[in-house]
C-alpha positions in Angstrom: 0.0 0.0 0.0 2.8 2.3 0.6 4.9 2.0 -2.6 1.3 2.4 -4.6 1.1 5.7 -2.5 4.6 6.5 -3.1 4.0 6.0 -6.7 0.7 8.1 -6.8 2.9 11.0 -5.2 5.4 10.9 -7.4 3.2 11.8 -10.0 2.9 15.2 -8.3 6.6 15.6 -7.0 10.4 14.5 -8.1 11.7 11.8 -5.2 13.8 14.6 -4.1 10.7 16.3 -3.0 9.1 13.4 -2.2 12.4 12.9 0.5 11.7 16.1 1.3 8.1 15.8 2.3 7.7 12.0 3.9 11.6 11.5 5.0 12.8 14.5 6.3 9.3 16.0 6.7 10.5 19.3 5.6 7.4 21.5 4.6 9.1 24.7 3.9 10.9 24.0 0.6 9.9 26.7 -1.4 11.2 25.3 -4.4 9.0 21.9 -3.6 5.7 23.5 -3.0 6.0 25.3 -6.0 6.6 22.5 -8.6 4.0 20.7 -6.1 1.2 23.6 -6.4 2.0 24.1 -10.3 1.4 20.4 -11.0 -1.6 20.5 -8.8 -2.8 23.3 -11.0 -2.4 21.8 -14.3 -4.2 18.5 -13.6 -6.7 20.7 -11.9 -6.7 22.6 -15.3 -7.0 19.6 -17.1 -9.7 18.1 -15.0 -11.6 21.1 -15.6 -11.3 21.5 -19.5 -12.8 18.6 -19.8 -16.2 20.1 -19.6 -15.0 23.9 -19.9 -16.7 24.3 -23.1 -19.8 22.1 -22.9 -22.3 24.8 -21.2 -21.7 26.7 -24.2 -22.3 23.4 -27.0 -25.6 22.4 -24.9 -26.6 26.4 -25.1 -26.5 25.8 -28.8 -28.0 22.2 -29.2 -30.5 23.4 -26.6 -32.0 26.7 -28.8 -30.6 25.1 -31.5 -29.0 28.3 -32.7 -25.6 29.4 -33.0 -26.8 33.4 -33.3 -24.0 35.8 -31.7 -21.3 33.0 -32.2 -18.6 34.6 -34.1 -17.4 31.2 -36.8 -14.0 33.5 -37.4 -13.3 33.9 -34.3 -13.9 29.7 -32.7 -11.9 28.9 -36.3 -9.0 31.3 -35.0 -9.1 30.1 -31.2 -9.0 26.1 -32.6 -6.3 26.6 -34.9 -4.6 28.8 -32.0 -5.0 25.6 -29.5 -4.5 22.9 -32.1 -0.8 24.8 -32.8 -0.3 25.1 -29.2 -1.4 21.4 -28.4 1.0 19.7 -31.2 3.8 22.6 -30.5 3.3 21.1 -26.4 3.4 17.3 -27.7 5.8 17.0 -30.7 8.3 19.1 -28.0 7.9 16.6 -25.3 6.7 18.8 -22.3 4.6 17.7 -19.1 1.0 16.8 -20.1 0.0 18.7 -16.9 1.3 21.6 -18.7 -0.6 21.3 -21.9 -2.7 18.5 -22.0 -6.3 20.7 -21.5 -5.7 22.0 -24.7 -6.6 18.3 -26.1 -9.8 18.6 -24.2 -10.3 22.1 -25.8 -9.8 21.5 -29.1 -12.1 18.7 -29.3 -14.8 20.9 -28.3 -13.9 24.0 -29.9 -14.0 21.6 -32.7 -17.7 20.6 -32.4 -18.5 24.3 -32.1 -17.7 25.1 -35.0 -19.3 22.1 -36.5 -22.8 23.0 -34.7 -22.2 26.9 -35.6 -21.9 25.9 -39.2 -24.7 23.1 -39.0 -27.1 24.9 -37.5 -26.3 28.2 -40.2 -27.5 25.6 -42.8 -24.7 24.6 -44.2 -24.7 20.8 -43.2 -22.0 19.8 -45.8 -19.6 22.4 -45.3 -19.5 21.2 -41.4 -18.8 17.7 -42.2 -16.2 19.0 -44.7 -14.8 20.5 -41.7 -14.7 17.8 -39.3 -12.4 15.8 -41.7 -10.3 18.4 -42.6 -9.7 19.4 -39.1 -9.2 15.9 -37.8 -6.0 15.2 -40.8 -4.8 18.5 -40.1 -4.3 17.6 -36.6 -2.5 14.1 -37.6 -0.2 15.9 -40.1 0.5 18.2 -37.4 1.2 15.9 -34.2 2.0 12.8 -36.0 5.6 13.4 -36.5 4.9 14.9 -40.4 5.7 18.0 -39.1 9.5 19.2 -38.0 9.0 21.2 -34.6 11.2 24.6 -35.8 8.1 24.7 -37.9 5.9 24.1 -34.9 7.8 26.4 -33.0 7.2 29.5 -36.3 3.7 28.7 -35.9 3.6 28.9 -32.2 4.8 32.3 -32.4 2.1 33.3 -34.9 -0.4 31.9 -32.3 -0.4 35.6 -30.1 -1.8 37.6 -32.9 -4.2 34.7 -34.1 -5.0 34.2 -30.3 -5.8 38.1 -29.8 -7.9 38.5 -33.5 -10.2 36.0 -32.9 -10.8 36.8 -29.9 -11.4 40.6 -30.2 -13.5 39.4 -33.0 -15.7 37.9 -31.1 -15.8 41.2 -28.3 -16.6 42.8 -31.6 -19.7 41.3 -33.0 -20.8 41.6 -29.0 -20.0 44.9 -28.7 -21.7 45.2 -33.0 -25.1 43.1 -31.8 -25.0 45.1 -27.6 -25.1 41.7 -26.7 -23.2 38.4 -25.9 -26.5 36.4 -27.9 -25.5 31.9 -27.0 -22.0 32.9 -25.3 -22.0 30.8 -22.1 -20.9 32.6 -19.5 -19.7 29.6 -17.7 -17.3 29.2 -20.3 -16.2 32.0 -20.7 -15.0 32.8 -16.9 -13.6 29.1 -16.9 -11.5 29.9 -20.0 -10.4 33.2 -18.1 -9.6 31.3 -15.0 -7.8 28.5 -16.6 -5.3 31.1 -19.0 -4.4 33.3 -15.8 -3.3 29.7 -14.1 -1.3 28.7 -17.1 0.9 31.4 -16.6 2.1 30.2 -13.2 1.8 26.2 -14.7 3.6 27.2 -17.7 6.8 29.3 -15.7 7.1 26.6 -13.2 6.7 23.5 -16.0 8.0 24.2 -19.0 9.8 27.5 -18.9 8.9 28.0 -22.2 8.7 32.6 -22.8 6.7 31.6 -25.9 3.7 29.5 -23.9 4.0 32.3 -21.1 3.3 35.4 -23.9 0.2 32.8 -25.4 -1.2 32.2 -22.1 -0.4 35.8 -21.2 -2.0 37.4 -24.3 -5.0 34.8 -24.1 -6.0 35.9 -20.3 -6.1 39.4 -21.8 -8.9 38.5 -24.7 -10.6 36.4 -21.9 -11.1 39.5 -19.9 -12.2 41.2 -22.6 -14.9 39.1 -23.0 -16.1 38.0 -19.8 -16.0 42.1 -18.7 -18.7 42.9 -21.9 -20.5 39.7 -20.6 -21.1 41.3 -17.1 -22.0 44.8 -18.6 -24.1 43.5 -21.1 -25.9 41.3 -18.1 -26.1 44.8 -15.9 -27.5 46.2 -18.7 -30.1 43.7 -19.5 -31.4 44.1 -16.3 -31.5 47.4 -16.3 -33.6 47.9 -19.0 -36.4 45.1 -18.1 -36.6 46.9 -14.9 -37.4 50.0 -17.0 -39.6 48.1 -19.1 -41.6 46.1 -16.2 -45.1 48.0 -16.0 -45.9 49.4 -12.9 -48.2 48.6 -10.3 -50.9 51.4 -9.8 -50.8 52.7 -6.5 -53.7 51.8 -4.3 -55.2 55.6 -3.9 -55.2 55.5 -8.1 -57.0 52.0 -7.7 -59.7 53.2 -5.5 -61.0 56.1 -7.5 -61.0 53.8 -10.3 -63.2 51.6 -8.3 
């Protein structure tokens, strides 16, 4: 039972940590809780983007409308991750530093699929399913060298902050956020601002520190319109909500 715990531990720690922690019982490594926390963090991340993005597909299978969804913008975002999730692979880091962008893609993927099926264009969505899925095995199936990985990568900042700000646009164009789940949307921003710290600690990589950097940005872009746009809303059905006639007016009328 021990070595299985040791062994489940490890997972989350180096042995010299692990000495650290259940031999010498020192807590106050700094350098230890750090790597511990980071890799904490990223399966936590990981964990999490596993359903990060499905409020927003049920929103759209639910009304069965895609209105307000930006198809530039989700096609900018998926190549941005796909880019960043082969860069991650085909370079060999952690998956607790980059393996929620697998998760993320996937359903960034079907986004786009349901934003195109439900525009009525049901061929052009399978079209893109298939290209999609051999563009991602050209890219992490070892067809592609890594220095040209590594030129994408950088591309993936301006990409990352275009399609984004596309999408604050048309919300800012239609004074609305229309089937943007706001659960997603404060998830995404919660799980960039982490990435910084997971990304620093794990990989070291100044390239995936920018991205994640530049991508927190966008995200608090968006979820900031999402909140005015809410206060806004209710606002104006308070203004709009009749009112009650006061019981001296409803007397006379009596």
């Amino acid at each position: 039972m021990t070595d299985y715990a040791k062994q489940f531990m490890l997972l989350l720690m180096n042995e010299k940590c692990y000495d650290n922690y259940f031999v010498d019982f020192d807590f106050f490594d700094g350098d230890c809780f750090k790597a511990l926390l980071s890799k904490g963090l990223g399966l936590g991340i990981i964990a999490g983007s596993v359903l990060v993005k499905v409020p927003q597909i049920t929103k759209i299978l639910a009304n069965k409308s895609a209105q307000g969804i930006n198809l530039f913008s989700v096609c900018l975002d998926l190549f941005a991750i796909t880019i960043h999730m082969a860069y991650s692979f085909v370079s060999g880091f952690p998956f607790s530093a980059w393996g929620d962008t697998s998760f993320l893609a996937l359903q960034t993927a079907m986004i786009a699929f349901l934003v195109l099926h439900f525009g009525g264009a049901a061929a052009k969505a399978v079209s893109f399913a298939v290209v999609y899925s051999v563009m991602t095995y050209v890219l992490m199936g070892g067809l592609t060298p890594l220095n040209y990985l590594l030129i994408a990568q950088g591309f993936n900042v301006p990409i990352l902050l275009i399609g984004k700000l596309s999408q604050a646009f048309t919300n800012y164009k239609n004074g609305g956020t229309g089937q943007l789940s706001a659960v997603t949307c404060f998830m995404l921003l919660a799980g960039s601002l982490a990435r910084i710290f997971t990304s620093i600690q794990e990989t070291g990589d100044q390239m995936m520190v920018i991205t994640y950097g530049c991508s927190s940005f966008a995200n608090a872009v968006i979820v900031s319109q999402l909140l005015y746009y809410w206060n806004s809303d209710k606002k104006s059905q308070r203004k709009s909500s009749p009112k009650k006639p006061s019981k001296a007016k409803a007397k006379k009328t009596d």
